[in-house]
gemmi code that builds the backbone of each chain (N, CA, C; Angstrom):
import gemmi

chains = {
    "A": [
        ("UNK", (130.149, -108.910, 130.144), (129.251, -108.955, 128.959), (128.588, -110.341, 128.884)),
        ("UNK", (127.237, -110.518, 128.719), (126.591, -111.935, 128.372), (126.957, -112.410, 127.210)),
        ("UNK", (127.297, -113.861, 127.380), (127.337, -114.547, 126.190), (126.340, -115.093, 125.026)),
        ("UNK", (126.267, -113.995, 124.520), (125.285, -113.615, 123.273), (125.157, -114.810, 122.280)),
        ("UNK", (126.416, -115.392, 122.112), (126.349, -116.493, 121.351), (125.544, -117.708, 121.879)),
        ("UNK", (125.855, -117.766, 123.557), (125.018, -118.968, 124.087), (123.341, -118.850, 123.973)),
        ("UNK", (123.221, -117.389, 124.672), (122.038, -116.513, 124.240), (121.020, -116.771, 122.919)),
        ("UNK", (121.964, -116.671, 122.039), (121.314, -116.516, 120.314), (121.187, -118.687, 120.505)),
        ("UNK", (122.089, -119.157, 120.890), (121.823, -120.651, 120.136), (120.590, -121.521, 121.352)),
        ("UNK", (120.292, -120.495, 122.339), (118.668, -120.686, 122.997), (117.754, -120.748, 122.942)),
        ("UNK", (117.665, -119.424, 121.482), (116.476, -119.179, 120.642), (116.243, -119.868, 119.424)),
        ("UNK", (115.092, -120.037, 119.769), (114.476, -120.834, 118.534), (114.599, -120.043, 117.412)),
        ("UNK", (114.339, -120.047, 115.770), (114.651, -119.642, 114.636), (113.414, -118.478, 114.634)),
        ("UNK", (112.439, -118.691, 114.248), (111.240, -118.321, 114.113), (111.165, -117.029, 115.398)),
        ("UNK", (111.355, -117.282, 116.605), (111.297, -116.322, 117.656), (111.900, -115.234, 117.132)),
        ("UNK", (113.041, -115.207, 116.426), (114.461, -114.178, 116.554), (114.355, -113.342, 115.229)),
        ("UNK", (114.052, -114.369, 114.558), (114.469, -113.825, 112.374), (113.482, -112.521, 112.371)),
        ("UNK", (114.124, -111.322, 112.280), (113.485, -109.817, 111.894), (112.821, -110.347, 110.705)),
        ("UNK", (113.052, -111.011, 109.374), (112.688, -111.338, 108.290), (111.816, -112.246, 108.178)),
        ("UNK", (110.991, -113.124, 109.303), (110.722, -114.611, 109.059), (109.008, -114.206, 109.071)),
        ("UNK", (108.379, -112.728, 108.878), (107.043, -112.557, 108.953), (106.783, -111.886, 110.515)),
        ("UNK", (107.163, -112.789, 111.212), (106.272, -112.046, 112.409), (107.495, -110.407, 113.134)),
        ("UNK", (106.934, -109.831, 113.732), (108.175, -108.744, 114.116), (108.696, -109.228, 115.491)),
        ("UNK", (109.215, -109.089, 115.501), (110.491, -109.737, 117.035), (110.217, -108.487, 117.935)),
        ("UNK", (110.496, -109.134, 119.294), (110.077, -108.522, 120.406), (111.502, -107.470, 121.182)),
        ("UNK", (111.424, -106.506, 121.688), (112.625, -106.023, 121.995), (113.916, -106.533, 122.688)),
        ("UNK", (113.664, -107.503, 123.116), (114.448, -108.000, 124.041), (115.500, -109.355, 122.959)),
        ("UNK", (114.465, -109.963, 122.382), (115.245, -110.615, 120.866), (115.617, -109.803, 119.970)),
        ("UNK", (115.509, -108.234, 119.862), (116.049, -107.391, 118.755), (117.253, -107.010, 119.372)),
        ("UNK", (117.196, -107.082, 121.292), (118.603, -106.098, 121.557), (119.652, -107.289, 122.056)),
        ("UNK", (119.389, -108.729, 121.779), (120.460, -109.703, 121.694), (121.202, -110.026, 120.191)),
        ("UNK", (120.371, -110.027, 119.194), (120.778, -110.243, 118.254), (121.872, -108.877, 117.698)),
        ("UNK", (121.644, -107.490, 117.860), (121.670, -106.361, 117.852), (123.340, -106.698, 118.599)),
        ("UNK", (123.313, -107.230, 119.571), (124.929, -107.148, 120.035), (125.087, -108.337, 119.264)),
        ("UNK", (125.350, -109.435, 118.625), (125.881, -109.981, 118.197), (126.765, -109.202, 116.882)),
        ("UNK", (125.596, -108.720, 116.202), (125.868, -107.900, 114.655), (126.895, -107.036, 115.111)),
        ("UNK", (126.689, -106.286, 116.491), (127.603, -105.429, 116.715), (128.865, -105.697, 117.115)),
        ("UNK", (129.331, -106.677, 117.454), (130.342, -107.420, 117.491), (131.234, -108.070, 116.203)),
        ("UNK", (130.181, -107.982, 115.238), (130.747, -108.200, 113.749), (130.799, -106.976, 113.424)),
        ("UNK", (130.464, -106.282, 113.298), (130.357, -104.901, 112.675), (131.439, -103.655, 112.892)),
        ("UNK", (132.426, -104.133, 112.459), (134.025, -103.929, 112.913), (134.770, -103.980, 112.004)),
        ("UNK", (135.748, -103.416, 111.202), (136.577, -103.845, 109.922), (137.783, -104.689, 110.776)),
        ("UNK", (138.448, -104.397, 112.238), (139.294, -105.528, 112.321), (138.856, -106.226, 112.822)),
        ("UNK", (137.654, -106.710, 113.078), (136.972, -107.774, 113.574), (136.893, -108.999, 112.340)),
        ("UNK", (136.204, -108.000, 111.484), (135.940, -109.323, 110.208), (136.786, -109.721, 109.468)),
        ("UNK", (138.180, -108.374, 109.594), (139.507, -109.121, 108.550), (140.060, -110.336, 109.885)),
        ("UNK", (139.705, -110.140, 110.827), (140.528, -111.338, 112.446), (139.969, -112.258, 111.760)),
        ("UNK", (138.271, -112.627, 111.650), (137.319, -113.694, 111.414), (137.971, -114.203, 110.156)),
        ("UNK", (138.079, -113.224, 109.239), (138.589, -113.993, 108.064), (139.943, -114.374, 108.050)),
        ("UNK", (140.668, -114.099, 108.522), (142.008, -114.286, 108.503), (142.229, -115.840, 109.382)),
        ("UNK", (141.685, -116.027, 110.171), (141.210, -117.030, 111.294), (140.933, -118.395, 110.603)),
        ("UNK", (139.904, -117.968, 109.631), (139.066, -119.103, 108.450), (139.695, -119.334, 107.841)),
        ("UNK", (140.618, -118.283, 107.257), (141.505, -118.976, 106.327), (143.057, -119.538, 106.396)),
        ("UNK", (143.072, -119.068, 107.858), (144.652, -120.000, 108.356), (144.880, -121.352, 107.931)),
        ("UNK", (146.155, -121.943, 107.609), (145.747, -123.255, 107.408), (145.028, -124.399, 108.298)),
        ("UNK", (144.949, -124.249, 109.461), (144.171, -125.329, 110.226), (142.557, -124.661, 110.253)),
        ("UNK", (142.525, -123.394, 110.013), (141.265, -122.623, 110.780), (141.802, -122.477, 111.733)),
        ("UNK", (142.599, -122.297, 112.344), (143.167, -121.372, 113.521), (143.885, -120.494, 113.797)),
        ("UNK", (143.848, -119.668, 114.734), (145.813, -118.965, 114.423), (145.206, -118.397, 116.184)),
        ("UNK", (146.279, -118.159, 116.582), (146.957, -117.194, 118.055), (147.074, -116.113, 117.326)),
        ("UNK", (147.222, -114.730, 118.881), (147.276, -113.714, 118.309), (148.871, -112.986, 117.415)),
        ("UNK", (149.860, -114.342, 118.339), (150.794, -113.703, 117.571), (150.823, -113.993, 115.912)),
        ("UNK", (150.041, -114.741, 115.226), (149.822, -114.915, 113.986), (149.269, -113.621, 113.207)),
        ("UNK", (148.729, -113.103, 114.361), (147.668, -112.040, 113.590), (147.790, -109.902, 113.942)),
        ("UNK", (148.788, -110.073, 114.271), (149.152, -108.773, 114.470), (149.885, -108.510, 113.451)),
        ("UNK", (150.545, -108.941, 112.893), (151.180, -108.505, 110.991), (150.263, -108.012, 110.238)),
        ("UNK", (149.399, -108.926, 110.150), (149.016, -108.858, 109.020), (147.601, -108.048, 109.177)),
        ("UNK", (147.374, -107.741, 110.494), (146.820, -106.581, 110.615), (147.103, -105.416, 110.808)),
        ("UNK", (148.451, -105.446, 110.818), (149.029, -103.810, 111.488), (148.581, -103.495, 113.039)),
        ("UNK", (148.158, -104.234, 113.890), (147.856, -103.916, 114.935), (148.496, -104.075, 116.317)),
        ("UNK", (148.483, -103.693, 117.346), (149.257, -104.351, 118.207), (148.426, -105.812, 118.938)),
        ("UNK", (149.391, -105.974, 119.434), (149.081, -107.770, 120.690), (147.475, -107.067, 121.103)),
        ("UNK", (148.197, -106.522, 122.100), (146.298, -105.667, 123.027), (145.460, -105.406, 122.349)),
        ("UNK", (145.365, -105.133, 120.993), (144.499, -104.224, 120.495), (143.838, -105.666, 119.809)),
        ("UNK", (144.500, -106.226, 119.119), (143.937, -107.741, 118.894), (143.441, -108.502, 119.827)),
        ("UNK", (144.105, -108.762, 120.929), (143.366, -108.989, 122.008), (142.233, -108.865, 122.710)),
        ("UNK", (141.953, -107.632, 122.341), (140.732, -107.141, 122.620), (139.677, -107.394, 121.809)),
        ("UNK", (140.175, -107.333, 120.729), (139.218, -107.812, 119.311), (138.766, -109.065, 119.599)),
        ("UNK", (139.504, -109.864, 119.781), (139.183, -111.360, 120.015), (138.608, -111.788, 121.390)),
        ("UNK", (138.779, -110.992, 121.959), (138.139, -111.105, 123.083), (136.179, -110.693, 123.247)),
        ("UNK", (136.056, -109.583, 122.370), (134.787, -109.299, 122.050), (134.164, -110.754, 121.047)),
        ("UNK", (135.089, -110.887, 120.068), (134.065, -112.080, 119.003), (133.790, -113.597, 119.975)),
        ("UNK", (134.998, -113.667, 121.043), (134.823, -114.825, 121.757), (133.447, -114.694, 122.427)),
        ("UNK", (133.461, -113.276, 123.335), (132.465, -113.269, 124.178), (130.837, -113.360, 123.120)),
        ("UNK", (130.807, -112.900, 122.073), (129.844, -112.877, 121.361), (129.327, -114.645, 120.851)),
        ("UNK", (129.949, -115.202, 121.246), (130.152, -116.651, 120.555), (130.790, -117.207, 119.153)),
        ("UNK", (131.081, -116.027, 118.825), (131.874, -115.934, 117.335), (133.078, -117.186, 116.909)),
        ("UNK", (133.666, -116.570, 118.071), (134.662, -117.497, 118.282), (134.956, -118.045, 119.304)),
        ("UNK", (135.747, -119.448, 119.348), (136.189, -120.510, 120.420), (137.929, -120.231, 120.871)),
        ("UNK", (138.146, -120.227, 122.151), (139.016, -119.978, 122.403), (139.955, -121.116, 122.670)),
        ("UNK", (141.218, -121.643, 122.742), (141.555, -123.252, 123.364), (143.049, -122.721, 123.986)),
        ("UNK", (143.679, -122.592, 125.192), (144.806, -122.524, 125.847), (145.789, -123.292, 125.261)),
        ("UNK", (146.784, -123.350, 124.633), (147.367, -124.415, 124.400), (149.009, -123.957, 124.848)),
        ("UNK", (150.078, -124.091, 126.051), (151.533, -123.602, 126.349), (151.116, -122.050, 126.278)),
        ("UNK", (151.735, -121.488, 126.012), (151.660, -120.245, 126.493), (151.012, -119.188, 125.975)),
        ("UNK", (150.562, -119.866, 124.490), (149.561, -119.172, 123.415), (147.869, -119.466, 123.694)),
        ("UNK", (146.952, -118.501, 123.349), (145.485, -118.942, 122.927), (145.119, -119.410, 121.693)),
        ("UNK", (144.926, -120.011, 121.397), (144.868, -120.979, 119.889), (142.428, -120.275, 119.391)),
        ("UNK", (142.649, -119.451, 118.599), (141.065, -119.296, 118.038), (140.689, -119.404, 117.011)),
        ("UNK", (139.145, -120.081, 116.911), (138.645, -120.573, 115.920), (137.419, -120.172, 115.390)),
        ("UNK", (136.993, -120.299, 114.537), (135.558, -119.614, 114.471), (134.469, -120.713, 115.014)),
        ("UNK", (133.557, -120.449, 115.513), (132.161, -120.967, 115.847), (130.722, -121.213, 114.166)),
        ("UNK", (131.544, -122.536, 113.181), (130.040, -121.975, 112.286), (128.962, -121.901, 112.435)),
        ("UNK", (128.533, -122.395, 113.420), (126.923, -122.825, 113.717), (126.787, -121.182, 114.279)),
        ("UNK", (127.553, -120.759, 114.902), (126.899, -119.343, 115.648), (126.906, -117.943, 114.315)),
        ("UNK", (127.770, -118.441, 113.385), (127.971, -117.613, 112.073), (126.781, -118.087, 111.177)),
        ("UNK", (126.531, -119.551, 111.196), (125.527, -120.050, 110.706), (124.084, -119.068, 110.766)),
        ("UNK", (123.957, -119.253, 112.204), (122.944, -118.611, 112.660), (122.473, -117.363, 112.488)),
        ("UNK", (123.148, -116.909, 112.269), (123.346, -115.010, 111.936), (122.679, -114.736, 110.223)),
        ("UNK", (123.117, -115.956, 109.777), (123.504, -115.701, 108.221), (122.079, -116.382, 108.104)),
        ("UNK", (120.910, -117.777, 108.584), (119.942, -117.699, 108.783), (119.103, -116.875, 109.092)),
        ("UNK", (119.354, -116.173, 110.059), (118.635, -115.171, 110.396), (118.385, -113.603, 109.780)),
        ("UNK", (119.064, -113.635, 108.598), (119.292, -112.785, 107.613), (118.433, -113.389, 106.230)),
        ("UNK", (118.546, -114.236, 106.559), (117.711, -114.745, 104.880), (116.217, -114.651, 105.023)),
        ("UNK", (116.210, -114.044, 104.000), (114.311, -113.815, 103.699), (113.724, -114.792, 103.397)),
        ("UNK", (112.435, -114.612, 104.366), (111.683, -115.772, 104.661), (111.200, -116.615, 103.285)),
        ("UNK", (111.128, -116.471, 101.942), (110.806, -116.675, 101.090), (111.657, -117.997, 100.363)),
        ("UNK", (113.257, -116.924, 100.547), (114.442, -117.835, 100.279), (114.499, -119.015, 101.509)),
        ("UNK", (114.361, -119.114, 102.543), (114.246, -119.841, 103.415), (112.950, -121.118, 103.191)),
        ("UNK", (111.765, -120.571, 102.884), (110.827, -121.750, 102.575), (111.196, -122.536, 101.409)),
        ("UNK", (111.498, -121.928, 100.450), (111.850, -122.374, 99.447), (112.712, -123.821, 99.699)),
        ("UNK", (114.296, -123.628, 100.379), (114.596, -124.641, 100.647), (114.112, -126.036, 101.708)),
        ("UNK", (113.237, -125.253, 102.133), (112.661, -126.234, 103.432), (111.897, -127.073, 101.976)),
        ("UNK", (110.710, -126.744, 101.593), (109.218, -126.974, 100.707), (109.284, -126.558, 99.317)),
        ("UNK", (110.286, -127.470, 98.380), (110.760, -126.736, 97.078), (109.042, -127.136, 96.568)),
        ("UNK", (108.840, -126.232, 95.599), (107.467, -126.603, 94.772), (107.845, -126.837, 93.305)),
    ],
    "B": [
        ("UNK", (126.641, -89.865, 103.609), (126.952, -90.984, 103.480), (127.381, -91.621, 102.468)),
        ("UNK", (128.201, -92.690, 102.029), (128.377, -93.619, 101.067), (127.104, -94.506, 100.723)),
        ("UNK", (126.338, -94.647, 99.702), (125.462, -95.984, 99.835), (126.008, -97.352, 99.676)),
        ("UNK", (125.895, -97.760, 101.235), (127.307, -98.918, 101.144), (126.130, -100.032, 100.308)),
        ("UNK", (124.971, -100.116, 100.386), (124.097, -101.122, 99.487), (124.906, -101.519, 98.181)),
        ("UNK", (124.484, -100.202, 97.276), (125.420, -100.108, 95.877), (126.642, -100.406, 95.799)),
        ("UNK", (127.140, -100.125, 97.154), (129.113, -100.357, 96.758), (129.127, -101.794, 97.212)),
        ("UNK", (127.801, -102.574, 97.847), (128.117, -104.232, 98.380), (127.652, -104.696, 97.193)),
        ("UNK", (126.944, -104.306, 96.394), (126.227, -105.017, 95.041), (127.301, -105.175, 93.987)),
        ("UNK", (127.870, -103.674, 93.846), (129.260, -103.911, 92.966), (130.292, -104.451, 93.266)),
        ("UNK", (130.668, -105.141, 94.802), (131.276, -106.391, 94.877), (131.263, -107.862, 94.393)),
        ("UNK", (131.881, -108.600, 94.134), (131.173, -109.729, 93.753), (132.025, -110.509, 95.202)),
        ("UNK", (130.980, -111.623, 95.410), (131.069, -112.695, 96.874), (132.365, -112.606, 96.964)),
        ("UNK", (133.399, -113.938, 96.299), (134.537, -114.005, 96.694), (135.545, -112.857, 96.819)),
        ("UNK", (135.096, -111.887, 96.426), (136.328, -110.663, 97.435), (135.930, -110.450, 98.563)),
        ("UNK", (134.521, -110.077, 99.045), (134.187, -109.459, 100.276), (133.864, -110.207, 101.521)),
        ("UNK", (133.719, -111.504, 101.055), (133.196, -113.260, 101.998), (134.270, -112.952, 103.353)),
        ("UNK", (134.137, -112.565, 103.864), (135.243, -112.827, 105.125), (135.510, -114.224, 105.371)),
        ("UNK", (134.297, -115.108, 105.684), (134.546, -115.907, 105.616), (134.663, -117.516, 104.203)),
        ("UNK", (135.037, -117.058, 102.799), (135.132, -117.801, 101.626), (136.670, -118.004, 101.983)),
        ("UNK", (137.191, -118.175, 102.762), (138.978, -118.876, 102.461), (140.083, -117.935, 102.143)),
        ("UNK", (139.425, -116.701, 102.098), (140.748, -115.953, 101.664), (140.486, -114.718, 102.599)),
        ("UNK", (141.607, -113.960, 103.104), (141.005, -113.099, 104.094), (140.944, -111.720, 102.864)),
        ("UNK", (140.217, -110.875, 103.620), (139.004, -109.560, 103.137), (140.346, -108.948, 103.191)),
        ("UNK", (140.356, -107.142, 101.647), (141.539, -106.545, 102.497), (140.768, -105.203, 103.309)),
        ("UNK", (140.989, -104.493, 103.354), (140.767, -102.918, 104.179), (139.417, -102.843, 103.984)),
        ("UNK", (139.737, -102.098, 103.095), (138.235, -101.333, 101.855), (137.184, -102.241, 102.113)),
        ("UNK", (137.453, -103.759, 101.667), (136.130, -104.377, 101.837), (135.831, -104.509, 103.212)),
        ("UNK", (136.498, -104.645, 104.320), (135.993, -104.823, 105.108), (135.486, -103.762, 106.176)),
        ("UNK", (135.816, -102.539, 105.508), (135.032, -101.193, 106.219), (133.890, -100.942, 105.639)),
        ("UNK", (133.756, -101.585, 104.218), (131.938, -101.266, 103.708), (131.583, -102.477, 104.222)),
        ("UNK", (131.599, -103.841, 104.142), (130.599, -104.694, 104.961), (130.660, -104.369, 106.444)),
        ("UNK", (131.451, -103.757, 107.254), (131.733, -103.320, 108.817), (130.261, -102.235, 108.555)),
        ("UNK", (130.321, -101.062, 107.694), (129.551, -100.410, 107.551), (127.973, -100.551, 107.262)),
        ("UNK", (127.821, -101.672, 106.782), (126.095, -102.117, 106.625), (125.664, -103.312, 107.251)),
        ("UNK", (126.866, -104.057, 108.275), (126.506, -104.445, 109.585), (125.937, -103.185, 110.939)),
        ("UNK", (126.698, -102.415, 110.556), (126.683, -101.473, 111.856), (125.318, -100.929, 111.491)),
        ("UNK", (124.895, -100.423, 109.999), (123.079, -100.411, 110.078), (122.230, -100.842, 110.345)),
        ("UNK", (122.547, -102.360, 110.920), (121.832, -103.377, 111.082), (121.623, -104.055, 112.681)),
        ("UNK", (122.928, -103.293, 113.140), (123.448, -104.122, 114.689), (122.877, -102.740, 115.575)),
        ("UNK", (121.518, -102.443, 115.547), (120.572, -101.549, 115.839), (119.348, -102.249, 116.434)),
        ("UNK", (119.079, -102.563, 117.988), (117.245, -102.715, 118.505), (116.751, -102.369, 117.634)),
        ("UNK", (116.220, -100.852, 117.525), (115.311, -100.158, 116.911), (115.821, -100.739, 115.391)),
        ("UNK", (116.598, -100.624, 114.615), (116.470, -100.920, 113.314), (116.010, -102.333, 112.907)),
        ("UNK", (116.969, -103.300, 113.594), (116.247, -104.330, 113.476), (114.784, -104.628, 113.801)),
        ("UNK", (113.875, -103.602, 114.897), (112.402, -103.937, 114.640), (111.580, -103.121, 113.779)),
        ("UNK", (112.628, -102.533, 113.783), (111.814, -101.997, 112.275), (111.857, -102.676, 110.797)),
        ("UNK", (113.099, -103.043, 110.506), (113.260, -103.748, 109.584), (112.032, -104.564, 109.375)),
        ("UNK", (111.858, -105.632, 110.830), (111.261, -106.587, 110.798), (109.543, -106.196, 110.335)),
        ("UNK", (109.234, -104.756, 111.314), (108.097, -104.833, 111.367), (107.716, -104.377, 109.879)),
        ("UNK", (108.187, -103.860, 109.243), (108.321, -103.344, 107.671), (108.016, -104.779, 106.954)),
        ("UNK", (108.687, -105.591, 106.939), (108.382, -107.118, 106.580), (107.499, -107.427, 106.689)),
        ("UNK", (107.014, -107.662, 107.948), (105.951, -107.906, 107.898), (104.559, -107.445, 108.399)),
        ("UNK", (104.049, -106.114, 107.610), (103.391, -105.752, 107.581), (103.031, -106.515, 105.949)),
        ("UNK", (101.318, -105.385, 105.928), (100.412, -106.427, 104.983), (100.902, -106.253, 104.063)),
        ("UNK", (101.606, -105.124, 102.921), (102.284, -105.523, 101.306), (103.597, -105.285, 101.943)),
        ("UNK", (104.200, -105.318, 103.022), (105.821, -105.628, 102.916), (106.166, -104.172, 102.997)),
        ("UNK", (105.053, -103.367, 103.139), (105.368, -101.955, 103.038), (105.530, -100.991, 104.466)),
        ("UNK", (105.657, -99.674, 104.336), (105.185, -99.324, 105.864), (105.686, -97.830, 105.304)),
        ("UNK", (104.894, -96.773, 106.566), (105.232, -95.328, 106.062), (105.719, -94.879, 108.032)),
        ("UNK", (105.721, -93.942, 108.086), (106.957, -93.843, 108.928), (105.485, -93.506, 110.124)),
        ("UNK", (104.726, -93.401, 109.287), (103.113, -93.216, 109.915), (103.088, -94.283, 110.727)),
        ("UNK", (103.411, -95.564, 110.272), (102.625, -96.998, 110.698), (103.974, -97.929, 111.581)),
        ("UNK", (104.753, -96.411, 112.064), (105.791, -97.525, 112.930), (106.445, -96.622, 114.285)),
        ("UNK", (106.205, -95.821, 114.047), (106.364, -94.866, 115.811), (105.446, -95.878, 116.696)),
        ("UNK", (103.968, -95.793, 116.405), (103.242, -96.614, 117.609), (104.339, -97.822, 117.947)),
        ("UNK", (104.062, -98.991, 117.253), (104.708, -100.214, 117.653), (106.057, -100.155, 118.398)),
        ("UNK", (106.783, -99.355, 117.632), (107.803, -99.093, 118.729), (108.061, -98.306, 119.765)),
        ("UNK", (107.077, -97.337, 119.935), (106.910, -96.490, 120.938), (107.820, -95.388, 120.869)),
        ("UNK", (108.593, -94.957, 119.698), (109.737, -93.980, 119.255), (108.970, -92.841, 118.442)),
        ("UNK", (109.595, -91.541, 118.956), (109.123, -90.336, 118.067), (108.997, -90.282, 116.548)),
        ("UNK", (108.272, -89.605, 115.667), (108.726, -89.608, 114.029), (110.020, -89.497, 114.181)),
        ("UNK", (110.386, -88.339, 114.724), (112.026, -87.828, 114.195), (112.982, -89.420, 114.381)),
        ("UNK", (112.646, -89.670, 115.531), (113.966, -90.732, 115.727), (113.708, -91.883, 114.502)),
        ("UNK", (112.227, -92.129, 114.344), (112.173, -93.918, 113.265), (112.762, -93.082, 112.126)),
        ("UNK", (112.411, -91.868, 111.599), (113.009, -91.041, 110.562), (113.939, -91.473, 110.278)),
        ("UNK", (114.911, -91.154, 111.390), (116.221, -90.789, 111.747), (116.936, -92.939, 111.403)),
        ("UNK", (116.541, -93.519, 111.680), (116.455, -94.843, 111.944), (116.477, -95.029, 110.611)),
        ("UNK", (115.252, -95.105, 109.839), (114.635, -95.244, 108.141), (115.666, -94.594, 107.618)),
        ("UNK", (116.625, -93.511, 107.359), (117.288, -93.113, 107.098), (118.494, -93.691, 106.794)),
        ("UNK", (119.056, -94.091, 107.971), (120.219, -95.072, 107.980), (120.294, -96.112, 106.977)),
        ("UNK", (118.766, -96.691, 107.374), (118.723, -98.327, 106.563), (118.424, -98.009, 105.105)),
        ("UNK", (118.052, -97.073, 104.240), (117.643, -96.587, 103.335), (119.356, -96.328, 102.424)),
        ("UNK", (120.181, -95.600, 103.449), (121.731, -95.206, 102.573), (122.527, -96.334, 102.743)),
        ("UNK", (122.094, -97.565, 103.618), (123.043, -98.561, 103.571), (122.500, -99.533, 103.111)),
        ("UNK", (121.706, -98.747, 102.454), (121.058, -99.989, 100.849), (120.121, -101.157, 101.075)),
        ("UNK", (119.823, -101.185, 102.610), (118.751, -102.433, 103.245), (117.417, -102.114, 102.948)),
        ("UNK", (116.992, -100.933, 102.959), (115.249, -100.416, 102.367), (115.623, -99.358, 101.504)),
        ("UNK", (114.178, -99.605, 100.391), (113.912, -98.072, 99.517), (112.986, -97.864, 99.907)),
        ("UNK", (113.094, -96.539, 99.405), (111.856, -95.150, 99.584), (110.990, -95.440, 98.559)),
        ("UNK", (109.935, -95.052, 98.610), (108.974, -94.627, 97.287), (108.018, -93.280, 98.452)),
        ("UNK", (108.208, -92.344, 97.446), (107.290, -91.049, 98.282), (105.669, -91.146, 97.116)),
        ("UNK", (104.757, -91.151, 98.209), (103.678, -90.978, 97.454), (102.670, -90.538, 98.151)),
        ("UNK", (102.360, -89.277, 97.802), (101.357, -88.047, 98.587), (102.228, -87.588, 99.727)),
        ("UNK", (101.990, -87.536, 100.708), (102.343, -86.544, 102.023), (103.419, -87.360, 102.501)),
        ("UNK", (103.245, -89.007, 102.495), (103.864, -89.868, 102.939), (105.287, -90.560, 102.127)),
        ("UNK", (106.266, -91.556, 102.733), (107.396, -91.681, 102.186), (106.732, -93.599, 102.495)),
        ("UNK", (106.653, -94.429, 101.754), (106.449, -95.618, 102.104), (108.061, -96.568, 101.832)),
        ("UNK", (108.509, -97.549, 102.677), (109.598, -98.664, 103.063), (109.361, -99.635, 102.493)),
        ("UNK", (110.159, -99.902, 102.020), (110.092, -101.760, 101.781), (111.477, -102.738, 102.100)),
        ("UNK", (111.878, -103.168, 102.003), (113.146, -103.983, 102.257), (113.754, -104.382, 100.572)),
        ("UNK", (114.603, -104.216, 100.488), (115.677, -104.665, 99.735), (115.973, -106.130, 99.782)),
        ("UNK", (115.093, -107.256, 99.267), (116.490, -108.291, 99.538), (117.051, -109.005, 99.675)),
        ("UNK", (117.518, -108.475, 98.203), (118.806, -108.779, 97.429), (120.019, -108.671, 98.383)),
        ("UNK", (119.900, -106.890, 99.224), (120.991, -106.445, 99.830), (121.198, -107.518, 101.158)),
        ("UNK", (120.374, -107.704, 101.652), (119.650, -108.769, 103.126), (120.134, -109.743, 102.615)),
        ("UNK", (120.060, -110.387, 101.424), (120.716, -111.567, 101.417), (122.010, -111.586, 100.946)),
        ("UNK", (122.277, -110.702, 100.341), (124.297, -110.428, 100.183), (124.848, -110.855, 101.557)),
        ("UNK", (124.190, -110.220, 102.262), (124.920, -110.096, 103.754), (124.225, -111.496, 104.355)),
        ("UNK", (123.493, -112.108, 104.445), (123.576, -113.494, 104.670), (124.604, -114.278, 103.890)),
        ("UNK", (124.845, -114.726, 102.849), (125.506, -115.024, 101.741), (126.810, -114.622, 102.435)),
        ("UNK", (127.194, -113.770, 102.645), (128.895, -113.587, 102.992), (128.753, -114.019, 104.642)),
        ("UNK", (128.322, -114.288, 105.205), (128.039, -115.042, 106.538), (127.913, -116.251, 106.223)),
        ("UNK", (127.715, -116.567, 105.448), (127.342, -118.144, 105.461), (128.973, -119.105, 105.324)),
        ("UNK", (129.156, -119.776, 106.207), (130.531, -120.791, 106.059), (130.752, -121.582, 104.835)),
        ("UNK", (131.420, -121.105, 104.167), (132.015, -121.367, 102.866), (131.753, -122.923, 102.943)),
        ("UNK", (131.883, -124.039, 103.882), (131.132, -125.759, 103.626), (129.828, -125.341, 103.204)),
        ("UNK", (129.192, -124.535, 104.129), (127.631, -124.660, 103.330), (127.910, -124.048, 102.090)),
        ("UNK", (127.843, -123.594, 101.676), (128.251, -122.780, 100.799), (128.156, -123.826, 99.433)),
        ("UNK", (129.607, -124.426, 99.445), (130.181, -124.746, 98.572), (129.149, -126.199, 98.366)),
        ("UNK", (128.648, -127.026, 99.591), (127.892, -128.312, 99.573), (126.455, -128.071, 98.556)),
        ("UNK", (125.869, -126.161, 98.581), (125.084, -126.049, 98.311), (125.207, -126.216, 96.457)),
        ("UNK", (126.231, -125.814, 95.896), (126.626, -125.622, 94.472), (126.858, -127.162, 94.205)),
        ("UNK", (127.803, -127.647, 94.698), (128.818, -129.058, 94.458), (128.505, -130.269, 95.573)),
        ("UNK", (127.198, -130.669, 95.539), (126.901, -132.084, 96.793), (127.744, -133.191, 96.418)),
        ("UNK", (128.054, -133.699, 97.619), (128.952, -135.063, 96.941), (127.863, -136.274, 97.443)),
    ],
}
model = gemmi.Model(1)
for chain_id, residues in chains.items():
    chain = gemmi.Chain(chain_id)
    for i, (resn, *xyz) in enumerate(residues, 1):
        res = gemmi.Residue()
        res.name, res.seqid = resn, gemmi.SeqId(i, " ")
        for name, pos in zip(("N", "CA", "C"), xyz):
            atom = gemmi.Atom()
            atom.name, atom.element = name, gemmi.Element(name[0])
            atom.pos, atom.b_iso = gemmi.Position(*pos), 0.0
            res.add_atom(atom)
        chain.add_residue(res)
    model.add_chain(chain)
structure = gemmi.Structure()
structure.add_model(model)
structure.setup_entities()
């Protein structure tokens, strides 16, 4: 799978934003399109949140199979999709994967969602 | 369908924020999973977009097969989706059904993407 996250933080703002006035071209609709789809998951976004709100901002997967009801693999896999998406950062640490969220790549998403209106506004208050 | 729009409006932020510090439980995170997944769409997202920005923000299902090169039935089929997951309304007037974007709903879902530092820097600057 391409790394969508590296992908998305290539593009300029204006190129990508469905909302920013101009209409986006297919090829910027079907990158952004896997990112969303990579969020667009209920144990994806309780992982993300659960992740954010660990006490460091981190946790391994054995942190996170409780409290999802899920198994090792199945989390694994989960986290393995938000990594590849750029969602999240992965770090090896002894025998665990230690993950974190990416804000700038969450950033970006959540920019790219705001209507162009709300967006000028903060650039050019009047 | 559920209109997950209405059921994200009758949320308020800090329950559904995946990422505000506290993790999401079930429920919320299968209706925001659910009006990501309307969204994590090529075709929807250029439609969305091209709906935007067209000349009043409007569009009829007339004025968006060309650009995308997709049958009525399928943008239908497309308009449909984004319409029950609360991202566009309808207004029918004469033969035609005209789009607009929602958004309020567009920016809920930015808003719960956004990393709780921005967030919070935006209310409380030090």
């Amino acid at each position: 799978m391409e790394n969508v996250g590296t992908a998305l933080a290539e593009m300029t703002l204006p190129q990508i934003s469905p909302l920013a006035g101009e209409p986006i071209d297919r090829a910027d609709a079907e990158r952004l399109a896997g990112v969303l789809k990579a969020l667009a998951d209920p144990a994806r976004l309780r992982l993300l949140s659960l992740i954010q709100s660990a006490p460091d901002g981190e946790a391994c997967v054995c942190d996170l199979t409780a409290p999802l009801g899920l198994s090792q693999p199945t989390v694994s896999h989960h986290l393995r999709i938000l990594t590849e998406a750029g969602l999240l950062e992965r770090e090896k640490r002894g025998v665990w994967a230690f993950y974190r969220l990416v804000p700038s790549a969450i950033g970006t998403i959540a920019d790219l969602l705001t209507p162009p209106r709300k967006r000028a506004t903060k650039k050019a208050p009047r």
